[in-house]
DSSP file (Angstrom, degrees, kcal/mol; ACC not computed):
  #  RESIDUE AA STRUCTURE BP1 BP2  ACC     N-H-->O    O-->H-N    N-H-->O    O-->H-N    TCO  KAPPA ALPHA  PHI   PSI    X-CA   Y-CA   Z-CA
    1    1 A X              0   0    0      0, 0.0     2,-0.1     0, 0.0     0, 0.0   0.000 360.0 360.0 360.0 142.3   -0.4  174.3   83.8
    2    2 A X        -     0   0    0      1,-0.1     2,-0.3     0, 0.0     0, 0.0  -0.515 360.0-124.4 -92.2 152.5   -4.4  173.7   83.0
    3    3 A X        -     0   0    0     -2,-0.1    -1,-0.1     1,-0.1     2,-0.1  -0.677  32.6 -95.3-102.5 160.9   -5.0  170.1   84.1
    4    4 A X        -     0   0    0     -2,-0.3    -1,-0.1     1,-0.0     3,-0.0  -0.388  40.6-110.4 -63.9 149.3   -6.4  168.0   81.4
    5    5 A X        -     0   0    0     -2,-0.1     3,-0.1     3,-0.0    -1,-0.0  -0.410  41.8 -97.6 -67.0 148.2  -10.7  167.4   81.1
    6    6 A X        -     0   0    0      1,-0.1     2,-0.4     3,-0.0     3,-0.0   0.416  49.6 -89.1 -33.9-139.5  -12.0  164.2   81.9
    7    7 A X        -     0   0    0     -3,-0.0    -1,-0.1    29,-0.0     3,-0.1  -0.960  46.3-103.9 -92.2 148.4  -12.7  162.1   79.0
    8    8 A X        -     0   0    0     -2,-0.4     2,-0.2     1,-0.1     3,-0.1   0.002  40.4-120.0 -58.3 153.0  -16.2  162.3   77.3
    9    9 A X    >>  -     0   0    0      1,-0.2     3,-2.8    -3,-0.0     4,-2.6  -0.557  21.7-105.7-108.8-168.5  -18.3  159.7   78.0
   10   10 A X  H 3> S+     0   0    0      1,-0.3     4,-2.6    -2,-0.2     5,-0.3   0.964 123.9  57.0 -65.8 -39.7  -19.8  157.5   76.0
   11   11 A X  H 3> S+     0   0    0      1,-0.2     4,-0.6     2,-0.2    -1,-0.3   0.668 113.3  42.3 -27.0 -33.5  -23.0  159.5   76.6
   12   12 A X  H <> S+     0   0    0     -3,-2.8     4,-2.4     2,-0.2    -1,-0.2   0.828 107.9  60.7 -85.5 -49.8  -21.3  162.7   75.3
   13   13 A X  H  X S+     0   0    0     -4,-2.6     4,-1.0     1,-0.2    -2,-0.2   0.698 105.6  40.4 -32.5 -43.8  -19.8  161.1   72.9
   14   14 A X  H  X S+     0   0    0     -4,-2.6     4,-1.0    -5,-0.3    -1,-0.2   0.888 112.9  59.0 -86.9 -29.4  -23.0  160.0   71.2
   15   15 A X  H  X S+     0   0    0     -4,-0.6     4,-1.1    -5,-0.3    -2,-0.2   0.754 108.8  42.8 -55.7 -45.4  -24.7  163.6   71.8
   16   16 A X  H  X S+     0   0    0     -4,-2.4     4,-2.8     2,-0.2     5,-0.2   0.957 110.2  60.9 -59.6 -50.3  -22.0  165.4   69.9
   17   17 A X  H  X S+     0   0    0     -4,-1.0     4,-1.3     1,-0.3    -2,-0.2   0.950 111.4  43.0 -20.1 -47.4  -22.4  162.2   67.1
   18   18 A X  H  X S+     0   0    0     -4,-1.0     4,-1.5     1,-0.3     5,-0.4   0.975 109.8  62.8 -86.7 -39.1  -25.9  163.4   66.7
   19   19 A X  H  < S+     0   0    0     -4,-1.1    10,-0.3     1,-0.3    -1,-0.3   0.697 100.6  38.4-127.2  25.0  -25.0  166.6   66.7
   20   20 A X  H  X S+     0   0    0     -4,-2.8     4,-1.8    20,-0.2    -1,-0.3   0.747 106.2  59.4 -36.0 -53.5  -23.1  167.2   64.1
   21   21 A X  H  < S+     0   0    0     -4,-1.3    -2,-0.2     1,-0.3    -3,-0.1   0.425 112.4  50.6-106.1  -6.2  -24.5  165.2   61.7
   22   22 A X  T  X S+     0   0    0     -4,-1.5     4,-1.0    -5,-0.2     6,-0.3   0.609 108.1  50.6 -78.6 -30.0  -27.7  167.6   62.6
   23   23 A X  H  > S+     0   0    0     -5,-0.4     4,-0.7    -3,-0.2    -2,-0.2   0.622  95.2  70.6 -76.3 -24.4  -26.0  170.4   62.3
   24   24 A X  H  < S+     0   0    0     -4,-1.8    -1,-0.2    20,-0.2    -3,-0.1   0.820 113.7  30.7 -57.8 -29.4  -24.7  169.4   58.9
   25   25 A X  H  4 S+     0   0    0     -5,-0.2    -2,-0.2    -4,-0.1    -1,-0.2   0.691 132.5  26.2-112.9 -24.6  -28.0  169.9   57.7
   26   26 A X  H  < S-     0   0    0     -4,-1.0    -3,-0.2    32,-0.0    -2,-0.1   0.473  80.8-134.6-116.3   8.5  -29.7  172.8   59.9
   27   27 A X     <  +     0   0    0     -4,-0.7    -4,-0.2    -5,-0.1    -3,-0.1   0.858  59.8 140.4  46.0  31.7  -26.5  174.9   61.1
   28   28 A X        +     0   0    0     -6,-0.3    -5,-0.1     2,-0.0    -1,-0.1   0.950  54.0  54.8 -78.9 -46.0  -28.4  174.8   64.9
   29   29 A X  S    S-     0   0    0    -10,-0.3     2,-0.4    -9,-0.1    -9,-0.0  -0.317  75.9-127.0-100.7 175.5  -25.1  174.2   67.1
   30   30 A X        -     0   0    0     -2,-0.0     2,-0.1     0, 0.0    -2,-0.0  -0.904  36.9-110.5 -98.9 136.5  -21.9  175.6   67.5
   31   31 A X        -     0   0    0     -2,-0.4     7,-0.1     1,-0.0     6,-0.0  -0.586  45.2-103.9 -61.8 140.7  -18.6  173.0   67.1
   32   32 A X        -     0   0    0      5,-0.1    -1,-0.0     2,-0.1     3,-0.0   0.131  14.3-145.3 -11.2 143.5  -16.9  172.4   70.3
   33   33 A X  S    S+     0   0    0      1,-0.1     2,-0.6     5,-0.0    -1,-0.1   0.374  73.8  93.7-119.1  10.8  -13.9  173.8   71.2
   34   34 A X  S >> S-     0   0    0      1,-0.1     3,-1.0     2,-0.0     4,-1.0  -0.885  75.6-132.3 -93.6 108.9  -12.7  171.0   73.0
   35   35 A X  H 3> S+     0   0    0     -2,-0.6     4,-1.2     1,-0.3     3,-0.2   0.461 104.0  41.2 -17.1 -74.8  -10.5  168.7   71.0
   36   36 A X  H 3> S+     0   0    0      1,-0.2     4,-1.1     2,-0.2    -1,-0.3   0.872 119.2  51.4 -44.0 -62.2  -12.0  165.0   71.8
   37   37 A X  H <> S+     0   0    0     -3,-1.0     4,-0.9     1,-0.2    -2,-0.2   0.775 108.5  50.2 -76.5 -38.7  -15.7  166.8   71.5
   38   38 A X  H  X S+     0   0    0     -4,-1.0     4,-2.9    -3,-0.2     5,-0.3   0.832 106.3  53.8 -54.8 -46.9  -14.9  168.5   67.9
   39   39 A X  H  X S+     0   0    0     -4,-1.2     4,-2.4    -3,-0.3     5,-0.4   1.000 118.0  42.1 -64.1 -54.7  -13.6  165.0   66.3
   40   40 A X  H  X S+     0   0    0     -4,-1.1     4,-0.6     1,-0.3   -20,-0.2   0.727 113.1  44.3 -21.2 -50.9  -17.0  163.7   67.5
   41   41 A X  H  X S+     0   0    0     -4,-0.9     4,-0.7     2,-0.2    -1,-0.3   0.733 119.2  46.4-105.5 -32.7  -19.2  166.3   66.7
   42   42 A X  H  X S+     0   0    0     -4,-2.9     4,-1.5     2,-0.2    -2,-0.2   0.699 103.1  65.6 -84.8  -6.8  -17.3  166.5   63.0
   43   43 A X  H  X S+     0   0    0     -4,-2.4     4,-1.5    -5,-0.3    -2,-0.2   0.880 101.1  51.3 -51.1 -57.0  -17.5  162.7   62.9
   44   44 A X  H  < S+     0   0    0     -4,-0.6     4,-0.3    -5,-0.4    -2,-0.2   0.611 107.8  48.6 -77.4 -19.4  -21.3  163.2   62.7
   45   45 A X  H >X S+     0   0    0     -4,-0.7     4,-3.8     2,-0.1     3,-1.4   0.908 108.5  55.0 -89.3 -31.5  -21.3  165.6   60.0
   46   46 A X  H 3X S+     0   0    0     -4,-1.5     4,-1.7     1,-0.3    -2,-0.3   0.693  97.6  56.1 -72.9 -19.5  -19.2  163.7   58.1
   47   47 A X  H 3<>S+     0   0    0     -4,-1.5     5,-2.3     2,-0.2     6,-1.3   0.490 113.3  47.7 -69.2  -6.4  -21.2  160.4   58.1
   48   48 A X  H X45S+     0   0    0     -3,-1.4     3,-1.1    -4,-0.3    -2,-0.2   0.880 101.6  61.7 -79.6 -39.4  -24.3  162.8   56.6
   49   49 A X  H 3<5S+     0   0    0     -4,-3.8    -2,-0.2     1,-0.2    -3,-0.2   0.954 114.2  39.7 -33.3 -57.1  -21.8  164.3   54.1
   50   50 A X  T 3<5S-     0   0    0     -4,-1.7    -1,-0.2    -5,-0.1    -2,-0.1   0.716 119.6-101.6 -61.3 -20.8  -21.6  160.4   52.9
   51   51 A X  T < 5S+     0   0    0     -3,-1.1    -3,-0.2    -4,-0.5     3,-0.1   0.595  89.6 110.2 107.3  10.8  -24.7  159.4   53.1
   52   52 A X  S   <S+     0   0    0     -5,-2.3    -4,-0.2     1,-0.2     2,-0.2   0.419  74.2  59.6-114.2   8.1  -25.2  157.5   56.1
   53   53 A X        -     0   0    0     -6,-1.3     2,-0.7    -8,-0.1    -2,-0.2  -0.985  59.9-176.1-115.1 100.9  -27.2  159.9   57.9
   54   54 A X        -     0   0    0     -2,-0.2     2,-0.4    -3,-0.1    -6,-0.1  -0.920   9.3-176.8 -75.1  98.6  -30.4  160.8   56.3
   55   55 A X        +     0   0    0     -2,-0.7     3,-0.1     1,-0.1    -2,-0.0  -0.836  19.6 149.0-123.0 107.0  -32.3  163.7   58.5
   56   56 A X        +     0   0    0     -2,-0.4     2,-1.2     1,-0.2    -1,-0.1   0.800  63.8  52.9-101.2 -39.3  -35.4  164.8   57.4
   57   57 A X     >  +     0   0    0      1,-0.2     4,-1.1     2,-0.1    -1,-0.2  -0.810  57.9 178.9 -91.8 134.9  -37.3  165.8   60.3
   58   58 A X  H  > S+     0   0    0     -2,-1.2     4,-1.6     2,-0.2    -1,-0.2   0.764  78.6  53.3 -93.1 -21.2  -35.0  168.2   61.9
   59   59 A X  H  4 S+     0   0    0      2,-0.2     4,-0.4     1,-0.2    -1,-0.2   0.619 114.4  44.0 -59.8 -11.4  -37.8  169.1   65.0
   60   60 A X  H >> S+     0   0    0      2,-0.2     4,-0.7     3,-0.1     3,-0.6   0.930 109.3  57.5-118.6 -61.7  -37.9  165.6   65.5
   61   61 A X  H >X S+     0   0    0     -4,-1.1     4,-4.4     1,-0.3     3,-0.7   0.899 109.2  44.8  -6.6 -70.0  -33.9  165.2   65.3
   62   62 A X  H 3X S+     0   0    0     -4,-1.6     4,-2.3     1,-0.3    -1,-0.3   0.835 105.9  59.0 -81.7 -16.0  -33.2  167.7   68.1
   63   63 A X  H <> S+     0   0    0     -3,-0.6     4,-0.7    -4,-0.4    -1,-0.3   0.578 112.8  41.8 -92.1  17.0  -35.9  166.2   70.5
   64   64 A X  H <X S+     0   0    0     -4,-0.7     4,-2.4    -3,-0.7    -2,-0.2   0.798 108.6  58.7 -86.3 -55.2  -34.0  162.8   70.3
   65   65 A X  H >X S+     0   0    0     -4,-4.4     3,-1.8     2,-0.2     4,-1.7   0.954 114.0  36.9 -39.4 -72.0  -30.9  164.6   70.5
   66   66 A X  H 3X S+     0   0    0     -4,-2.3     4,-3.1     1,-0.3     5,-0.3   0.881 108.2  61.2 -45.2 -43.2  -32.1  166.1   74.0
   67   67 A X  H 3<>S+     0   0    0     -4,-0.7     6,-2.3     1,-0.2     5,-1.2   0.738 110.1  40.8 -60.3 -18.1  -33.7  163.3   75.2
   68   68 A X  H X<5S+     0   0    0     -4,-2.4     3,-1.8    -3,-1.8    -1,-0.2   0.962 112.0  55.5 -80.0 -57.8  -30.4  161.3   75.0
   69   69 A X  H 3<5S+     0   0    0     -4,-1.7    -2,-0.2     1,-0.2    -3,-0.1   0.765 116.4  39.7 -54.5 -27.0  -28.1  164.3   76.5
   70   70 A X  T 3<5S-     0   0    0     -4,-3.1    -1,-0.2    -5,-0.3    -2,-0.2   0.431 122.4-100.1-119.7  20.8  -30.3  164.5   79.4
   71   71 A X  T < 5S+     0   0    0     -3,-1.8    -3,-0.2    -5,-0.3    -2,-0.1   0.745  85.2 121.4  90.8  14.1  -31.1  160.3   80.2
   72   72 A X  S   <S+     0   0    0     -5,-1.2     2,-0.5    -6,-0.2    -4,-0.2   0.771  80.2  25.2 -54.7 -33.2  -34.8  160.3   78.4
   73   73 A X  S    S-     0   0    0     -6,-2.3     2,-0.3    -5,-0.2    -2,-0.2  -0.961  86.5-116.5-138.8 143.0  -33.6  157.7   76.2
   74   74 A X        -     0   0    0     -2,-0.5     2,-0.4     4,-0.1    -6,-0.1  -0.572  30.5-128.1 -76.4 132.5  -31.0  155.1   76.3
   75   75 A X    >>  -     0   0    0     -2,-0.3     3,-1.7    -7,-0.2     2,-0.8  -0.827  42.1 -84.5 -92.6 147.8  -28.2  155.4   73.8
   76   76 A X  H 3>>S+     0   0    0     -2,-0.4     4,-3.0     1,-0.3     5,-0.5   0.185 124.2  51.2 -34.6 -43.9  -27.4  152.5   71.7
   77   77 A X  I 34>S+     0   0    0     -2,-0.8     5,-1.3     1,-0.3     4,-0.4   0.866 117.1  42.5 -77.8 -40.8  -25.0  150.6   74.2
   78   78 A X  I <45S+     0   0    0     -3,-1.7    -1,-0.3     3,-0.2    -2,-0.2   0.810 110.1  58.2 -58.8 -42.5  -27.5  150.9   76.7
   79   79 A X  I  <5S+     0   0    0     -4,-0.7    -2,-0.2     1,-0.2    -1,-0.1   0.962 115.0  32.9 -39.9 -72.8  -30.2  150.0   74.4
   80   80 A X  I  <5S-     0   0    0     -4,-3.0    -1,-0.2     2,-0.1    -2,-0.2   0.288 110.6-116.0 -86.3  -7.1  -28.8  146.6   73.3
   81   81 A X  I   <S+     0   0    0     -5,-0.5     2,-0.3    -4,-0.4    -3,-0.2   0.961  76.3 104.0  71.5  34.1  -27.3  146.0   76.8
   82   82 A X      < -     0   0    0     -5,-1.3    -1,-0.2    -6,-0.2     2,-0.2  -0.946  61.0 -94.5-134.8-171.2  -23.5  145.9   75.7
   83   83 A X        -     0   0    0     -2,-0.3     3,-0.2     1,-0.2    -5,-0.0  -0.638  54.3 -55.4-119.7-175.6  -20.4  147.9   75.7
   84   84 A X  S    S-     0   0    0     -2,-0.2    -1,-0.2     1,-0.2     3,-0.1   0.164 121.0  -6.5 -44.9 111.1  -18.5  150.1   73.9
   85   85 A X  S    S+     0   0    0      1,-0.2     2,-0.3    -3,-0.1    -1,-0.2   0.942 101.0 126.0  84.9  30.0  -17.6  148.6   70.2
   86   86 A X        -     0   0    0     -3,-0.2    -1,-0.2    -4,-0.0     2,-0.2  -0.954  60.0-135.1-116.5 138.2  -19.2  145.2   71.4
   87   87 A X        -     0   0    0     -2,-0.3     2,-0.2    -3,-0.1    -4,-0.2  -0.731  30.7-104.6 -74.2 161.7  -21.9  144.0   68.9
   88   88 A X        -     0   0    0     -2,-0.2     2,-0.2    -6,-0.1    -6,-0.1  -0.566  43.7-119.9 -96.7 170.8  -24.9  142.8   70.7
   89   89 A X        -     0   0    0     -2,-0.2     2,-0.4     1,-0.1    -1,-0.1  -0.624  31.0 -88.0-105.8 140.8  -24.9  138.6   70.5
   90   90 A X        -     0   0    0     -2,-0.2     2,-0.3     1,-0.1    -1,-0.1  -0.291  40.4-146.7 -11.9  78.8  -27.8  136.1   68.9
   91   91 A X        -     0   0    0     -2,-0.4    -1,-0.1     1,-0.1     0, 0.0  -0.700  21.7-100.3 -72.5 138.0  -30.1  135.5   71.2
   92   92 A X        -     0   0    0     -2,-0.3     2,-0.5     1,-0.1    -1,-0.1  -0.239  26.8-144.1 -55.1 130.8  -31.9  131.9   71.1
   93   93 A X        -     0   0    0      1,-0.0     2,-0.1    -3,-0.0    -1,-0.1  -0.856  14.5-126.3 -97.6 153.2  -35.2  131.2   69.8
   94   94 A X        -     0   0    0     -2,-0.5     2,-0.5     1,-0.1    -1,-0.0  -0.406  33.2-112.4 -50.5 122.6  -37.4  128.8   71.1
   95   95 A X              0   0    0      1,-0.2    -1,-0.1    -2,-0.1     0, 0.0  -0.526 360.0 360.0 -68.6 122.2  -38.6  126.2   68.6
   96   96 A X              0   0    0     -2,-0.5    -1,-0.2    -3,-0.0    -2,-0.1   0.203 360.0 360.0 -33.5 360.0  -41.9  126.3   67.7
């Protein structure tokens, strides 16, 4: 019996996200064949199908995409300094 894969992280998670919903519009990847990584990566086509991904430069698209898959760029949760499914909180402003 095959032991199970790890589970993606969130870092994989958002790299498939992206690229689907890039692939929706330029056919550049192949889907996953891994369960967890297919819902992901079809996740992402389906929020362009709706309308809630707009990609017009596709060059531009796929060097974001890398730069995430390989730690160039933070992806959101890193970004905004929370976790998974958290929104990030109000910070105070100072009064003027």
């Amino acid at each position: 019996m095959a032991s199970q894969p790890p589970p993606l992280t969130r870092r994989q998670r958002h790299v498939l996200f992206l690229q689907g919903a890039l692939n929706r519009v330029a056919h550049c990847y192949t889907p996953p064949a891994r369960p967890d990584a297919l819902a992901e990566f079809l996740l992402g086509g389906e929020m362009v199908d709706r309308g809630y991904i707009a990609i017009t430069d596709l060059a531009g698209a796929k060097s974001f995409i890398d730069d995430i898959r390989t730690g160039r760029r933070p992806i959101r949760e890193e970004a905004h300094g929370c976790e998974h499914n958290e929104m990030p909180q109000p910070r105070e402003v100072p009064a003027l």
